[in-house]
Every structure is written in structure tokens, then in C-alpha cells.
DRENSEDO-891480 format. One record per residue: x, y negated, z negated of N, C-alpha, C in turn; residue in one letter. Coordinates in steps of 0.05 Angstrom, whole numbers, plus 5000, padded with zeros to 4 digits. Example, Ala and Ser with C-alpha at 12.3 -4.5 7.8 and 13.67 -1.06 7.14 Angstrom:
526451144844524650904844526450664844a525750454858527350214857525849994843s
//
This chain:
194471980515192571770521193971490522x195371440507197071240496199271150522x200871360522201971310562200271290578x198371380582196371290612196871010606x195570950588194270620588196970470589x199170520577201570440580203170380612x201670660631203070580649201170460670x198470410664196370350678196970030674x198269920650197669650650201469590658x203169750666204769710679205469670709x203269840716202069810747200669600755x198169480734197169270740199269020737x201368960720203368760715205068770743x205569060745207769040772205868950803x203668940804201868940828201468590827x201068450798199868180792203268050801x205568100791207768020797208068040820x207868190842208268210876206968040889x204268010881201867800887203267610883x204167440854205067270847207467110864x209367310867211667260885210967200914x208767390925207367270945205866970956x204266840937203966700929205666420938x207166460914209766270905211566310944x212666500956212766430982212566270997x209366311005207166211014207065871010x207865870986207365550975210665370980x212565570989215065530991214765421017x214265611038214365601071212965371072x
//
């Protein structure tokens, strides 16, 4: 149980970081 949620909130960190970098781009260009 303990790894699901482990890798569920690793997926949401790695998805919020891509956005993020996206973002930051965007505000670059």
C-alpha cells in the first residue's frame, strides 16, 4: 500500500515538474 502511494505522489511531482518547466519556457520565449 505504502509504494502505490509512494509512486503515485512521484508521478504527480514528475507531471507538476514538466508543467512547471513548461511554464518557465513559455515565460522565457
Amino acid at each position: 500500500m505504502w509504494t502505490w502511494l509512494i509512486c503515485l505522489i512521484y508521478i504527480l511531482g514528475r507531471i507538476v515538474h514538466k508543467s512547471l518547466t513548461k511554464m518557465r519556457n513559455v515565460i522565457i520565449l
